[in-house]
C-alpha positions as CSV (number, residue, x, y, z in Angstrom):
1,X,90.1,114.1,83.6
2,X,94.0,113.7,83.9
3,X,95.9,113.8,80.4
4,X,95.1,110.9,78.2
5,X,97.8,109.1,76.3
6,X,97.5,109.1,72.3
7,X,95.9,105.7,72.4
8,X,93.9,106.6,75.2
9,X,92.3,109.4,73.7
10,X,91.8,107.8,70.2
11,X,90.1,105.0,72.2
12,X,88.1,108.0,74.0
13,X,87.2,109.2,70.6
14,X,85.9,105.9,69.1
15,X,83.5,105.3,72.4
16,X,82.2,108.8,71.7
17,X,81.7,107.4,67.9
18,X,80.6,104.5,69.0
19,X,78.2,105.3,71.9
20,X,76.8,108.2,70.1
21,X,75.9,106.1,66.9
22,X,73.8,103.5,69.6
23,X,72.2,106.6,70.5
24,X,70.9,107.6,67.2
25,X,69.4,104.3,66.6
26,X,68.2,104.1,69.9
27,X,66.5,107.6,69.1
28,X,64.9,105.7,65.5
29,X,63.9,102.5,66.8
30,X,61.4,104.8,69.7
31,X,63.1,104.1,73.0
32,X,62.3,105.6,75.9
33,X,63.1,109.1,76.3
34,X,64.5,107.7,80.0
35,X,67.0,105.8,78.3
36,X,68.4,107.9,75.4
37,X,68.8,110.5,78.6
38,X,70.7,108.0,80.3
39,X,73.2,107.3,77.0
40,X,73.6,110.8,76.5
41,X,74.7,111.2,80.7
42,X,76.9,108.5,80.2
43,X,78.4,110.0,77.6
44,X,79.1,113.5,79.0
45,X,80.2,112.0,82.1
46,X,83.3,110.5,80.1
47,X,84.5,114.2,79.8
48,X,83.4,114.9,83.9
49,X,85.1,114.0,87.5
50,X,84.9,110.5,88.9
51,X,81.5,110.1,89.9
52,X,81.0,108.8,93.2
53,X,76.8,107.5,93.9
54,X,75.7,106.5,97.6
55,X,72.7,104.5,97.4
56,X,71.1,102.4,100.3
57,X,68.0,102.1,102.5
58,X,67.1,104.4,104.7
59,X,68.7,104.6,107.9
60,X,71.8,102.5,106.6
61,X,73.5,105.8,107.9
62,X,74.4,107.0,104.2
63,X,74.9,110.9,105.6
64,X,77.3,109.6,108.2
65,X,79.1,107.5,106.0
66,X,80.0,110.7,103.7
67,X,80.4,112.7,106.5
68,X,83.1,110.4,107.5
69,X,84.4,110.2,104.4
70,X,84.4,114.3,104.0
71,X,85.7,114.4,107.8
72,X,83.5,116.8,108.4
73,X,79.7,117.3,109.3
74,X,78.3,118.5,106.5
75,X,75.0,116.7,106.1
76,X,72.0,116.0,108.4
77,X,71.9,112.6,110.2
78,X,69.0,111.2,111.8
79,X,66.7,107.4,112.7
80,X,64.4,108.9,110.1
81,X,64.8,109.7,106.2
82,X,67.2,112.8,106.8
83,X,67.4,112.7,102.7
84,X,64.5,112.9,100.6
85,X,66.0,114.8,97.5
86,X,69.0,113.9,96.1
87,X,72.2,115.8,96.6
88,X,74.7,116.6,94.6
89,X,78.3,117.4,96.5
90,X,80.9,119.0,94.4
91,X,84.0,121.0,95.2
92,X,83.7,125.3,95.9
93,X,82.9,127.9,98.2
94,X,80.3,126.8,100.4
95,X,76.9,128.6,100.2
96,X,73.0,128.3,100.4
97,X,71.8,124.5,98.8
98,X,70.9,125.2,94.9
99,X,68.3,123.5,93.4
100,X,70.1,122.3,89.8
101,X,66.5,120.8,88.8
102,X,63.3,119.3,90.8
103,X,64.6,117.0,93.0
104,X,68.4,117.9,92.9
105,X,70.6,119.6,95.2
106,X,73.7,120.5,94.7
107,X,76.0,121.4,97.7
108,X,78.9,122.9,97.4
109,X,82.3,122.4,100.2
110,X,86.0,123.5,100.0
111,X,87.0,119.5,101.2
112,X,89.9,118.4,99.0
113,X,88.6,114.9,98.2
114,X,85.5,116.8,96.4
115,X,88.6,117.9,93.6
116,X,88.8,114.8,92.7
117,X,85.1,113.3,92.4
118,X,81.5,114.2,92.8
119,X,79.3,112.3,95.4
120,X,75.8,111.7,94.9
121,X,73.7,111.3,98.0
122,X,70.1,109.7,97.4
123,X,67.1,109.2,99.3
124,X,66.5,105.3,100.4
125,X,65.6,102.7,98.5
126,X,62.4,102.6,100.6
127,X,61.6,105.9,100.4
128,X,59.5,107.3,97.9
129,X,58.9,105.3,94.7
130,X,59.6,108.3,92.3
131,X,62.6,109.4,93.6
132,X,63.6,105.5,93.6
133,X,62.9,105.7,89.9
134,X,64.0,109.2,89.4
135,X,67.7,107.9,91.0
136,X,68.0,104.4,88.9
137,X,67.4,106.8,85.5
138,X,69.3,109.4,85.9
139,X,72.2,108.6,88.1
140,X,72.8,105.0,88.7
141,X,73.9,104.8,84.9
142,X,76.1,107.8,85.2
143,X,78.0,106.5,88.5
144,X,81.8,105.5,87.8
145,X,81.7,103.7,91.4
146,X,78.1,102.6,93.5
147,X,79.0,102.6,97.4
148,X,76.2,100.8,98.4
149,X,75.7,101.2,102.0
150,X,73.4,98.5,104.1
151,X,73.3,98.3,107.9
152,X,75.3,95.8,109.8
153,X,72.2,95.2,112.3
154,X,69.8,94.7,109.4
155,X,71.9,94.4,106.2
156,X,70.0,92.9,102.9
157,X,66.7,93.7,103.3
158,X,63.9,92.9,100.5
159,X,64.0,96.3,99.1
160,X,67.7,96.6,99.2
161,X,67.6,93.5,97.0
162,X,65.5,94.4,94.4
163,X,67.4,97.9,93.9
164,X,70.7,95.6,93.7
165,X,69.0,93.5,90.8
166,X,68.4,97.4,89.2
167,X,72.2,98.4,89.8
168,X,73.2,95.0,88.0
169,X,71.3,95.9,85.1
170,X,73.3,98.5,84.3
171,X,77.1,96.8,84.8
172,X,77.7,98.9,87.4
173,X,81.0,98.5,89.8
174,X,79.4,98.0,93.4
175,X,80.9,98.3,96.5
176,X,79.4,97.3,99.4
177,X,80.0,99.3,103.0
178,X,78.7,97.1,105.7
179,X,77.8,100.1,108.3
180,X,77.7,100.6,111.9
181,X,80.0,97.6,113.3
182,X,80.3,99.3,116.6
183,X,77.1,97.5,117.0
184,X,78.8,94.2,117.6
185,X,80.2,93.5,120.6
186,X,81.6,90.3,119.1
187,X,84.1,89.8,116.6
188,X,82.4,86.7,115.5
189,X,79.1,88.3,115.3
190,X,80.4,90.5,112.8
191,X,82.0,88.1,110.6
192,X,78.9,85.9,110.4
193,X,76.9,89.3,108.9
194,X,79.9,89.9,106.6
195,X,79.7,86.2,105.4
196,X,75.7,86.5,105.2
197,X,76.1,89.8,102.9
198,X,78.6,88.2,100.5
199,X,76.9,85.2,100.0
200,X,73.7,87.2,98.7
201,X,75.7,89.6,97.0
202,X,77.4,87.1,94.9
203,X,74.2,85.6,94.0
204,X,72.4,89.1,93.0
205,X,75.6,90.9,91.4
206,X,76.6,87.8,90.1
207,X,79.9,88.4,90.8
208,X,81.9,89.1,94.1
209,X,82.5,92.6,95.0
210,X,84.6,94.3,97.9
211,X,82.7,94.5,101.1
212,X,84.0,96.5,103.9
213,X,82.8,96.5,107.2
214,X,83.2,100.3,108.7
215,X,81.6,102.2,111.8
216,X,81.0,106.2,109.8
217,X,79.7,107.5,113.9
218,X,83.4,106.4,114.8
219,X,85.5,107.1,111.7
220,X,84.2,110.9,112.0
221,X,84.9,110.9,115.6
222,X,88.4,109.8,114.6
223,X,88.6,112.3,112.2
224,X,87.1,115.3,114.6
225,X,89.8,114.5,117.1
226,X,89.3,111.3,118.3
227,X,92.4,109.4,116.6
228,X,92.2,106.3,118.9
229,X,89.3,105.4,117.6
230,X,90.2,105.5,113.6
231,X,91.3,101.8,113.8
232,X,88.5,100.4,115.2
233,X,86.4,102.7,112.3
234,X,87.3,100.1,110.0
235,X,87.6,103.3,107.6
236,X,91.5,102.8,106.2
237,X,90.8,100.1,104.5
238,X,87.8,101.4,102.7
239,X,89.5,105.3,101.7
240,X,92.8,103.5,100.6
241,X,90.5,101.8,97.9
242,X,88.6,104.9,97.2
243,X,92.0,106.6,96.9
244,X,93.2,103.7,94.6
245,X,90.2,104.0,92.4
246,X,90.9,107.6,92.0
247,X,94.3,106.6,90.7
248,X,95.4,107.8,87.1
249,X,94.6,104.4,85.4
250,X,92.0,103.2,87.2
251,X,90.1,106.1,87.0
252,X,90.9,105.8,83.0
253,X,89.9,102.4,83.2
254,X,86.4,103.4,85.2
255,X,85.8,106.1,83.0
256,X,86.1,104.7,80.0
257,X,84.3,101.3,81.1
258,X,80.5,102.9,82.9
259,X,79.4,104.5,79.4
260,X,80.3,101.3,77.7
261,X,78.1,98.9,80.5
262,X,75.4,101.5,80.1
263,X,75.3,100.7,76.2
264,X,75.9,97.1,77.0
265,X,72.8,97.1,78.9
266,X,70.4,99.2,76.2
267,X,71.2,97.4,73.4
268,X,70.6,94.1,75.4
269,X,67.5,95.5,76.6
270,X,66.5,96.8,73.0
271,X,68.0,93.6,71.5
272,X,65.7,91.3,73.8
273,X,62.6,93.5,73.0
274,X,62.9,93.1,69.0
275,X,64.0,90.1,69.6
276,X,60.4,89.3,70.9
277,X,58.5,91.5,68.1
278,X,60.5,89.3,65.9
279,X,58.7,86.2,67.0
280,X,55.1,87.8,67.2
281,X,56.3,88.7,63.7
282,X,57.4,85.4,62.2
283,X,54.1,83.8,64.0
284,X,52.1,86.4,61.7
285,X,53.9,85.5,59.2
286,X,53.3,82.3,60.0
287,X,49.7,83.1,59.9
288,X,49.2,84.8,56.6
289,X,51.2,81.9,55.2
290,X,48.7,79.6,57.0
291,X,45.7,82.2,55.1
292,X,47.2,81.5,51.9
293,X,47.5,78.0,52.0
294,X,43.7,77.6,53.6
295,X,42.9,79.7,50.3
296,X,44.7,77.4,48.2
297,X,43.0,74.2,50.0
298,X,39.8,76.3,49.8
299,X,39.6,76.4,46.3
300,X,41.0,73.0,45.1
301,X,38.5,71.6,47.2
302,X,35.7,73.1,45.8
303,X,36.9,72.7,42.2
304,X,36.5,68.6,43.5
305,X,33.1,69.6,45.4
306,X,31.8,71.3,42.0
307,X,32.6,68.1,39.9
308,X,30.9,65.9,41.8
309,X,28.1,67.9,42.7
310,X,27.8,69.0,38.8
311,X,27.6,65.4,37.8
312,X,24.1,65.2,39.5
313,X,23.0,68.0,36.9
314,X,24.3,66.1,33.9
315,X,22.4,62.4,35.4
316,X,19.5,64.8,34.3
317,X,20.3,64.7,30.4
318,X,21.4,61.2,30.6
319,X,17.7,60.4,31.8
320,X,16.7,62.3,28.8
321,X,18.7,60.3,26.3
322,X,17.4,57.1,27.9
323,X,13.7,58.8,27.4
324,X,14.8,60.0,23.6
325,X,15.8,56.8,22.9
326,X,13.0,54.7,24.0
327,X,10.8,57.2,22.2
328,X,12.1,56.3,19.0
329,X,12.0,53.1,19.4
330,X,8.0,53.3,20.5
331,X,7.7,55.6,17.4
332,X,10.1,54.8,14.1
333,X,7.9,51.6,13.6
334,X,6.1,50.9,10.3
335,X,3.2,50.4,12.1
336,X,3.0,54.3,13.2
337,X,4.3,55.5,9.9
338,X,1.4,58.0,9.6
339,X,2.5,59.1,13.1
340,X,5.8,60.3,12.0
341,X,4.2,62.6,9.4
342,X,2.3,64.4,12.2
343,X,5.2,67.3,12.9
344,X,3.5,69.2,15.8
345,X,2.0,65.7,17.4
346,X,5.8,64.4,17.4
347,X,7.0,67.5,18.9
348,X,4.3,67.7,21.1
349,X,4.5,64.0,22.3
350,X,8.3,64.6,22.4
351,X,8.1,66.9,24.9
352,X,5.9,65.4,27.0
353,X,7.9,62.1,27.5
354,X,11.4,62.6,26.0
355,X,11.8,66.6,27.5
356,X,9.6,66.0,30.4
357,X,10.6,68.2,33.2
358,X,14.0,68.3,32.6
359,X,14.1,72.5,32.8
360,X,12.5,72.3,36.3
361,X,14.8,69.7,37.4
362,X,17.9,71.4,35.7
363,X,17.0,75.0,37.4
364,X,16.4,73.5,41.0
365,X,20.0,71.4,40.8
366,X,21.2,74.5,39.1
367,X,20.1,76.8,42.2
368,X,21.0,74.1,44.9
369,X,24.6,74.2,43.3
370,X,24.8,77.9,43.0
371,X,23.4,78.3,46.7
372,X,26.2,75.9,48.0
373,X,28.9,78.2,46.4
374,X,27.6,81.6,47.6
375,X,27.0,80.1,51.7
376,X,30.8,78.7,51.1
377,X,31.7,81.9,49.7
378,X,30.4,83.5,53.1
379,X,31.8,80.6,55.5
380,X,35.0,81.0,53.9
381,X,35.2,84.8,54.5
382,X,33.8,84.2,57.7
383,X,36.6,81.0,58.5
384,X,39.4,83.5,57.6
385,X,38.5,86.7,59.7
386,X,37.7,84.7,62.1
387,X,41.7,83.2,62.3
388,X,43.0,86.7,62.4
389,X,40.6,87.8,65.1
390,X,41.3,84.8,67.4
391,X,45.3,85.8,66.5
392,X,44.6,89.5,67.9
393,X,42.7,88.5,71.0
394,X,45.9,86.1,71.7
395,X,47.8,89.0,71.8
396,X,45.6,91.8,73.3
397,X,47.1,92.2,76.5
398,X,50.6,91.4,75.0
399,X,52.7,95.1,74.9
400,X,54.2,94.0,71.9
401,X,57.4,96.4,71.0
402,X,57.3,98.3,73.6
403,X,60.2,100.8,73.2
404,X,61.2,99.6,69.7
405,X,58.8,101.1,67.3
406,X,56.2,102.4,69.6
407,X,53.7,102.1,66.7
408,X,54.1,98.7,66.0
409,X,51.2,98.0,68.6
410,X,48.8,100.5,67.7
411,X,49.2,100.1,63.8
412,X,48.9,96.6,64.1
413,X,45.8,96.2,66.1
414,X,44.2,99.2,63.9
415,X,45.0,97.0,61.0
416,X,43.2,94.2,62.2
417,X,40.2,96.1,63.9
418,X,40.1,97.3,60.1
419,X,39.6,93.4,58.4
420,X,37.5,92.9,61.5
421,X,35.3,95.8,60.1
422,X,35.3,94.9,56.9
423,X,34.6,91.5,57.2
424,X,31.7,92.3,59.4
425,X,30.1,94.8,56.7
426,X,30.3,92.2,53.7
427,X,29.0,89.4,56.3
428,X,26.1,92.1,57.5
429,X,25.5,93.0,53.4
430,X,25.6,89.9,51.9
431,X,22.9,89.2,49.8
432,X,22.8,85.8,49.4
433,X,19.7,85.4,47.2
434,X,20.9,88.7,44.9
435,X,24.7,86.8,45.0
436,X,22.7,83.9,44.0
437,X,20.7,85.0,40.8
438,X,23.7,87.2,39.7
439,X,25.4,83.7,39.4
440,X,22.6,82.0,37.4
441,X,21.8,85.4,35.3
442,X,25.9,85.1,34.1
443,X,25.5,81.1,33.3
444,X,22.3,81.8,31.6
445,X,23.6,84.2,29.4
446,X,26.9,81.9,28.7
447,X,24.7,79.2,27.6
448,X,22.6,81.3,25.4
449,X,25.9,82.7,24.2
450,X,27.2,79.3,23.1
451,X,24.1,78.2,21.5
452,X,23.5,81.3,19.9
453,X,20.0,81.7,21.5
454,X,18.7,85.2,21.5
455,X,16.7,85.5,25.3
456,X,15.5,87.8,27.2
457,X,14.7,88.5,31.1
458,X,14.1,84.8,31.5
459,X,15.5,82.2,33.4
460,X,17.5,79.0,33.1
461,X,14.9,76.4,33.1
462,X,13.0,78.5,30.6
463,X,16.1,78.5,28.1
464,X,16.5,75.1,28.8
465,X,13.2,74.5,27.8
466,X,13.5,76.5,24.4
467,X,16.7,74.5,23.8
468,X,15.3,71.9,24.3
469,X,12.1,72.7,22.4
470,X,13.8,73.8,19.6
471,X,16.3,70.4,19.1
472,X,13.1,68.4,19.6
473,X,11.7,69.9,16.3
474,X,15.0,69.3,14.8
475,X,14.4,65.5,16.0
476,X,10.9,64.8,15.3
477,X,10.6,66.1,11.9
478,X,13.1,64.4,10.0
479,X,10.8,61.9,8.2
480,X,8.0,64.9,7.4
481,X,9.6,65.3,4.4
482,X,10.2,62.2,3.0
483,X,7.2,59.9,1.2
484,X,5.5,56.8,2.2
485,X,6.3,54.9,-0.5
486,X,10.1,54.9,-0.2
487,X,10.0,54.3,3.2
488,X,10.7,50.5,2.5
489,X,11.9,47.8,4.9
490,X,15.3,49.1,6.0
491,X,14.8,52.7,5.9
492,X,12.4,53.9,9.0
493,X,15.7,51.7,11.3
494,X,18.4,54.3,9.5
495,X,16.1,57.3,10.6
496,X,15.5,55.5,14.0
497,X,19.2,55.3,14.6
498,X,20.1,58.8,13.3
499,X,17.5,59.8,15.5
500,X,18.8,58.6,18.4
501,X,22.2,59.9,17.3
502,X,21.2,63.2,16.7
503,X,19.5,63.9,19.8
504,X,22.6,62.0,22.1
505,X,24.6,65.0,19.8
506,X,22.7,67.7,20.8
507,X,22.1,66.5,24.4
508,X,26.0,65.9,24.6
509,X,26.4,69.5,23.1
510,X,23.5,71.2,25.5
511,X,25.1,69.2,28.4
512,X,28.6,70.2,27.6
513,X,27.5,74.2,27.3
514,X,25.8,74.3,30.5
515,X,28.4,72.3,32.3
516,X,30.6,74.7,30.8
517,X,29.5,78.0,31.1
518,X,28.1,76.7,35.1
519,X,32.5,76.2,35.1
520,X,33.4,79.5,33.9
521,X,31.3,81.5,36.2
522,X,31.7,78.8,39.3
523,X,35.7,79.3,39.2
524,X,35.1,83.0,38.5
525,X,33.2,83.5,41.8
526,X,35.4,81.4,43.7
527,X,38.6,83.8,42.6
528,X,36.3,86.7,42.7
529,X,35.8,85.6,46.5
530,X,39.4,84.9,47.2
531,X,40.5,88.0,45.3
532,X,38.4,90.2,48.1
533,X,39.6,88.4,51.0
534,X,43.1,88.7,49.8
535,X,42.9,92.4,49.3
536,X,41.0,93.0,52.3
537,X,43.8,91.6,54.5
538,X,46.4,92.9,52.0
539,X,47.4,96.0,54.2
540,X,47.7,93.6,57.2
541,X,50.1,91.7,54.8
542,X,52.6,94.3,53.7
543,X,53.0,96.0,57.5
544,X,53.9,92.4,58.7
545,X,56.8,92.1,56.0
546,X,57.7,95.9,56.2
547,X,58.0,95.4,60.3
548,X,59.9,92.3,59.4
549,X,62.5,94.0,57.2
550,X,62.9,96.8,59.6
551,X,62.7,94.3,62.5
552,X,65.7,92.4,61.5
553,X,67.9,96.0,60.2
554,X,67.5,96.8,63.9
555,X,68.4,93.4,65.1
556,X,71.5,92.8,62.5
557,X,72.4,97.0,63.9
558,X,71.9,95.9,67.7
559,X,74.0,92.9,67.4
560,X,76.7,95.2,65.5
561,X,76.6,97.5,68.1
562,X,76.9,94.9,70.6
563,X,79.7,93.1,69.0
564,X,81.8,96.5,69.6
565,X,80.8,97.3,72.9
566,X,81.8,93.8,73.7
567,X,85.5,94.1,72.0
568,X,86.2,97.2,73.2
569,X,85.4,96.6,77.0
570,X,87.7,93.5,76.6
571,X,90.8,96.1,74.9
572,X,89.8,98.3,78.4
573,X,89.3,95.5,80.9
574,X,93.0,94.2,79.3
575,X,95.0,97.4,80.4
């Protein structure tokens, strides 16, 4: 490159900065090996001649075009693909083709205009896929000016249009050689093609580039000793542009502009692809959110449920009292004085009517409640795996950040294989009967706790029944003590009524500890159950807000990058 002004080369030295940084986060957000080569290219190429890239389908008569342009016959021409590597031509002694890498040829030729810029001749754009890749990776992005060269008799066909969509990726400056007019024997003929080809051009460049019309057979002619025929080549037009380009500060201008569209177009590429992790992100978020409140729901709800449901096993001691009390009043009559003073008959009668089968009923109300919890335990584990396995299948065949963070996919499906797993081993081992009698074995033991009943390996209708037992001999015997004689008119009523009131007391009290302790261990299970769903889908959790941190560093970094790219193409574009 030509001597740089101060400015110019501390402009040259913050695009190195620049483009350099973009490829260091390029390099930590995964990209594509493809693409950091690319950057780096483009870099380089700031610092190498004016790059010159001839692209087009086969048989647009690219070799005769830069044999024209060389004014010599240097490369092989032919109706069938004459190039199938892709050659490099640079200035020096010429010698034997050497191969620079697989695929790549570089000629060298003593021809002056090869001082001033290196051309790159490819294979077609129909010819063989990888080398159509291989071209659009590693050259198209380094290319300070595309010729793009498209037959006159057939110009725009579909696979020229789809490698023009590729070239506009990149920001490219394309110009377009309309080849072999000697075709036309018509002037109008001609101008009807070149209308057709700028039409599409501006519609797949978005933007109108330079098209000229040129016959390379007769330009090389001209050029070989034919001079009457350089006019009708259509050739001046076209090198007095080339020759323009290659002026001091338009080849500035070029230079400095290609690296700068190539990082234009990788950080929109990498910008659009977090841009789109972002939003399976935020819908996961959106998800676990969605978990949590279902959680939350979960267990309000059946707090409610519980309530109601418990208020079926406390009708049960409400019966009782409405037994007790119409015992006593059958019994604390003067008329069955003798009755009262009969301890073990009371009890024994008391127990038969008043206690009934108030154990059996407690225990089965008792183990219906206890069997709802544990099979809503099991549906609600089931309900929430469920969720986040119909959320993975909606994204199976997604690539989701493909090229930033290349292990976003794998360690986000392995997470959720991994709840899938787990969910399916506590579904497959759950024990609902051993779930179920570890809940009534911790109630049991909360009641006995509260009433200060020593038990051992028995149930909860049998405590029941020795609570019950044991306040009906507090109940019955209350006049055993007390004599005949001063039993008087008023006095068996006052035992009658504290009767009653004792045993609505202890009732209440029984009532109140099993309600409780059924309470303690209900909303213990429930947060027990929660607890393990919660840490089972914990992992899941903190990769989703760790991706979504480093998600948004790369889009806030992207965008900065952007920003500058942007402004310092516009300083460039303004010279």
């Amino acid at each position: 490159m030509r001597i740089l002004t101060p400015s110019q080369e501390d402009l040259l030295s913050r695009e190195r900065s620049l483009l350099n940084d973009l490829r260091l986060k390029l390099l930590g957000y995964d990209a594509s090996q493809e693409d950091v080569t690319s950057l780096g290219h483009s870099i380089s190429q700031l610092d190498d001649l004016f790059l010159l890239v001839i692209v087009g389908e086969f048989n647009a008569g690219k070799s005769a075009f830069i044999n024209a342009l060389l004014g010599q016959k240097l490369l092989r021409e032919g109706v069938t693909p004459t190039t199938s590597q892709i050659n490099i031509l640079r200035y020096g002694e010429k010698g034997a083709p050497s191969l620079v890498e697989e695929g790549h040829t570089l000629l060298l030729y003593p021809v002056e205009l090869l001082s001033e810029l290196s051309i790159v001749d490819t294979p077609g754009t129909n010819a063989v896929i990888r080398q159509h890749e291989e071209l659009t990776t590693h050259f198209i992005p380094r290319a300070d000016l595309v010729l793009f060269v498209t037959s006159a008799d057939r110009p725009f066909t579909e696979s020229e249009r789809v490698f023009m969509e590729q070239i506009r990726a990149w920001g490219k400056k394309v110009v377009i050689i309309l080849n072999k007019t000697d075709l036309f024997q018509e002037k109008s003929e001609l101008e009807q093609v070149v209308e057709f080809v700028q039409q599409n051009a501006q519609v797949l460049l978005n933007s109108t580039p330079q098209i000229f019309p040129v016959s390379s057979r007769l330009a090389l002619r001209a050029k070989m000793g034919e001079p009457q025929l350089w006019q009708d080549s259509g050739f001046e037009a076209l090198e007095t542009y080339i020759h323009n380009s290659l002026d001091q500060a338009e080849q500035v201008r070029l230079k400095f502009l290609n690296p700068l569209g190539v990082g234009a177009h990788l950080t929109g590429k990498y910008y659009a692809k977090a841009e789109a992790q972002r939003q399976i992100l935020q819908e996961d978020i959106s998800m676990l959110q969605n978990v949590e409140r279902q959680q939350e729901v979960y267990r309000n709800d059946m707090r409610k449920d519980f309530d109601f449901r418990m208020a079926d096993v406390e009708n049960i001691f409400y019966e009782m009292e409405q037994r007790g009390d119409a015992f006593f009043e059958d019994r604390f009559r003067l008329v069955k004085v003798m009755d009262l003073l009969k301890k073990e008959r009371m009890r024994s009668d008391f127990t038969r009517e008043v206690v009934a089968d108030l154990p059996e009923q407690v225990e089965t109300r008792v183990n219906a409640l206890i069997d709802w919890l544990v099979g809503c335990d099991l549906q609600q584990w089931k309900a929430v795996t469920s969720y986040l396995a119909d959320r993975q299948r909606e994204h199976k065949e997604k690539l989701i950040g493909e090229g930033i963070n290349s292990h976003f996919t794998y360690d986000r499906e392995r997470l959720l294989d991994a709840i899938g797993r787990e969910a399916e081993q506590v579904v497959a081992g759950f024990d609902k009967h051993a779930e179920a009698a570890a809940i009534a074995e911790n109630a049991k033991n909360a009641v006995a706790a509260s009433a200060a009943v020593e038990v051992g390996a028995i149930g909860l209708g049998t405590l029941v029944t020795v609570l019950a037992t044991t306040m009906s001999a507090d109940v019955t015997g209350i006049l055993a003590a007390g004599a005949v004689a001063a039993l008087g008119l008023f006095i068996i009523p006052a035992k009658r009524r504290k009767a009653k009131s004792e045993l609505h007391q202890k009732l209440s009290n029984l009532r109140a500890e099993l309600v409780d302790s059924l309470r303690q261990e209900f909303i213990k299970e429930i947060d027990l159950s929660l607890k393990r769903i919660e840490e089972a889908i914990s992992p899941y959790t903190r990769f989703v807000r760790s991706e979504s941190a480093h998600n948004e560093k790369i889009l806030d970094e992207l965008k900065s990058s952007q920003l500058a790219i942007n402004q310092m193409r516009s300083q460039i574009e303004s010279w």
